[in-house]
C-alpha positions, 0 to 999 in steps of 0.5 A: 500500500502507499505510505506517501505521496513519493510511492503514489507518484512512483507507483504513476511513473511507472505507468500505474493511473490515479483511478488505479492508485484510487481503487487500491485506496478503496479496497484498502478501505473496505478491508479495514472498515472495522476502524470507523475511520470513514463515515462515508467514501465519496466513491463515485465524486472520487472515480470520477475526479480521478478520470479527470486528473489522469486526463490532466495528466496525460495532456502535461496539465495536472496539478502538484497533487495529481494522484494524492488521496485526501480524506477529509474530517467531517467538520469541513465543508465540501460542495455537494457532499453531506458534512456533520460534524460528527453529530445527530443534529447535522445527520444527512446535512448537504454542503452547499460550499467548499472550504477555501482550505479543500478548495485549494488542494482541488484546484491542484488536482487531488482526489477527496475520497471521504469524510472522516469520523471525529469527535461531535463538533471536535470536543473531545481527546479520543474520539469516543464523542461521535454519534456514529461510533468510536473510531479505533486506533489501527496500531492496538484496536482496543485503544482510542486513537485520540482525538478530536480528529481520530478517524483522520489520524486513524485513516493516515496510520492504515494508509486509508489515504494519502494525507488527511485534513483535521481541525485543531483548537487545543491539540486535536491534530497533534495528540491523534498524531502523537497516538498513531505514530503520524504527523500533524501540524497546527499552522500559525492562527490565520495561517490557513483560512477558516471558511468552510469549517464548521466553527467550535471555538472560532479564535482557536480553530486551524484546519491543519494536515495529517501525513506520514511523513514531513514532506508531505505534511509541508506540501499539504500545509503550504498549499493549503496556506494564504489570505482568503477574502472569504475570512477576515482572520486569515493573515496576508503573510507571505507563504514561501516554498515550505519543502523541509530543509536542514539547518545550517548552524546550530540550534536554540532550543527551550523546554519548560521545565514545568512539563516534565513535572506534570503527570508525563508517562516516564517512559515519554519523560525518559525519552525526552530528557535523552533527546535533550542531552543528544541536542546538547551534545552535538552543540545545539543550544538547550535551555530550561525555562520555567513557564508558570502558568501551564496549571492555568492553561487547561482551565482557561482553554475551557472557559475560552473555548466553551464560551465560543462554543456556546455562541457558535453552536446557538445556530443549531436550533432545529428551526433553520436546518439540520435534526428537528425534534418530531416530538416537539410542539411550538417554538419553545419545545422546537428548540428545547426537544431538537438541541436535547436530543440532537446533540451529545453529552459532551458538546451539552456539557460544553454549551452550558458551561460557555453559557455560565461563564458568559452569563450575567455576574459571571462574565467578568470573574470568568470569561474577561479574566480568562481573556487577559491571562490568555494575554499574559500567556502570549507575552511570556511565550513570545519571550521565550521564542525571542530567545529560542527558535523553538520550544520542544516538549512532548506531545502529549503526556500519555500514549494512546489508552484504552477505549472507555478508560477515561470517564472523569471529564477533567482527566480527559480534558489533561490529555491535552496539557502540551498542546492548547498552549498553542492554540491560546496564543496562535503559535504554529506547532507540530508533532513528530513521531518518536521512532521509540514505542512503548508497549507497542504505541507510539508517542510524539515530540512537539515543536512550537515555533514563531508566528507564521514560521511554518518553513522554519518549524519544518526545517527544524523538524527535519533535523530532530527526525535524525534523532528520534527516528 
């Protein structure tokens, strides 16, 4: 089967057409079914693309990503194609667009093949949120894969697809990744437009890519990359060539010292510190800096993100579109009845806690609080990477558990102590798999780098690939 872009473009050299590579895909798929990764094949829209590009191909026309297979997460939008979110209360919704993010990759002549299962409107760190099922972690079936975006970190591990798109707010590519052994990257906020993801917290949501190797990941991500007229709060920063470059020189490199200190699996620990001593050792630069506030983090990112979630979800409402109750009469029960019954425990959860702390007497020992120290955490970050290129720490604290072994929110809400740091302060950072495993299952490293520095966090990454690979 094809692990990367490099052997579908070999497997075409050799006289092989992308409706071959895409049957091969297909099969693959049917054979592994059993994950749950695909909530449905786009079979026929795929056929009939590939036709097209080996058209396109065949006349010397045919784009970068000619013969790339790309599953989707079911939280971006694709014209003609049904998207939920994962969620009974958008079951059997018809796009009536597509993503700018998608949009772009089409336009360089790839082949969506699916939509991806994840967690009901990206809440959750395992993927056992979603209305239609858990998704399995193909390394160990009987362990999530992580979440939210685990049937598209699911769907690369088992070479369903070439690539896969995910949507990350507090570590939603990156812990999946870090779990299945995959790449996954956070861009810089605004790096890649929003139009076409359905929002769950609006100031933390990037689209971001899912590969099994760094090459294809930068490829992805660069494409994908740039202004869009359609979203206000995508950045007009150029985008440059992003192919992954090693470094010349010597690095500088922070870790803060208050991750090693926090619940982390010895064995990630262990492998960490080694990792640094390496560094060290070939004459990169290593510092130790303490950040103060990681205890605040996770607290914060829930009040933040559940307080945009209340608000971004208050279209779902059983009137406009989507499930409507058939029990329900009158307006009042109308709203009451759809929303109860349409949603999951998780995302109910997470709306009545966004609307408490936005609530009246609340909003200012909450939510404005939670915004300055959202601030604050900005600041000291940015400190730090004035003297650093990079800040390095482990991906996430854990490999991948058991399904249903998590049931306390709170503890699932820990898996992702390493990652919402970048999505509180927008900084662009990516996870990259340890060639270590522990018992079986593999763990990641993270790189958060400055903003919109995309090239240099892939350039850095190339370089750590030679020591934990």
């Amino acid at each position: 089967m094809y692990k990367n872009f490099a052997e579908v473009k070999s497997a075409l050299a050799s006289g092989r057409r992308v409706v071959d590579i895409l049957e091969d895909y297909l099969k693959r798929i049917e054979s592994k079914k059993q994950l749950n990764a695909f909530l449905e094949v786009f079979s026929e829209s795929a056929r009939q693309r590939a036709k097209e590009v080996d058209a396109k191909i065949a006349d010397g026309t045919a784009g970068r990503l000619a013969g790339m297979i790309i599953g989707i997460k079911d939280n971006i939008c694709y014209k003609n194609h049904k998207v939920s979110a994962s969620s009974k209360i958008l079951e059997n919704f018809e796009s009536l667009y597509t993503a700018t993010a998608l949009q772009r990759l089409i336009d360089e002549d790839a082949v969506i093949i699916g939509r991806l299962n994840c967690d009901e409107f990206a809440m959750g760190s395992s993927n056992e949120n979603s209305a239609f099922g858990n998704v399995l972690n193909p390394l160990n079936e009987d362990c999530v894969p992580g979440g939210s975006s685990g049937g598209s970190a699911a769907a690369v591990a088992a070479n369903l697809c070439t690539v896969a798109l995910g949507s990350d707010t507090g570590g939603s590519i990156r812990q999946p990744a870090s779990f299945t052994g995959t790449y996954g990257i956070k861009p810089t906020y605004g790096r890649i437009s929003r139009y076409g993801l359905i929002a769950y917290a609006s100031s933390f949501d990037q689209i971001g890519a899912f590969a099994n190797d760094l090459e294809d990941t930068a490829l992805v991500t660069e494409i994908m990359a740039g202004a869009d007229e359609m979203d206000s709060t995508s950045s007009r920063e150029e985008v440059t060539d992003y192919t992954p470059v090693l470094p010349a020189g010597k690095l500088k490199i922070a870790y803060i010292k208050e991750c090693l200190e926090i619940g982390v699996n010895a064995h990630i620990k262990e492998a960490f510190l080694k990792l640094i001593e390496e560094l060290k050792a070939d004459g990169h630069e290593v510092t130790e800096v303490s950040f103060p506030y990681l205890d605040y983090m996770v607290p914060m990112y829930y009040v933040l993100t559940t307080a945009e979630a209340s608000s971004n979800l208050s279209r779902f409402d059983g009137v406009h579109y989507g499930y409507r109750s058939p029990n329900a009469q009158g307006t009042e029960e109308t709203y009451k009845k759809s929303r109860s019954e349409g949603f999951g425990a998780e995302v109910k959860r997470r709306i009545m806690t966004g609307t408490f702390v936005l609530s009246h007497g609340y909003y200012d020992a909450y939510y404005s609080k939670a915004q300055k120290v959202r601030r604050v955490l900005q600041e000291k970050t940015n400190e730090i990477l004035a003297q650093a290129d990079f800040i390095i720490s482990p991906a996430s604290p854990n490999v991948a558990f058991k399904r249903g072994a998590i049931s306390e929110p709170i503890e699932m809400y820990l898996q992702d102590i390493y990652t919402v740091h970048a999505n509180l302060t927008g900084h662009p950072a990516i996870a990259i798999p340890h060639g270590q495993k522990i018992d079986g299952l593999p763990f990641a490293v993270q790189l958060m780098g400055k903003f919109f520095k995309e090239k240099e966090l892939f350039d850095y990454s190339k370089l750590l690939e030679k020591y934990i690979q």
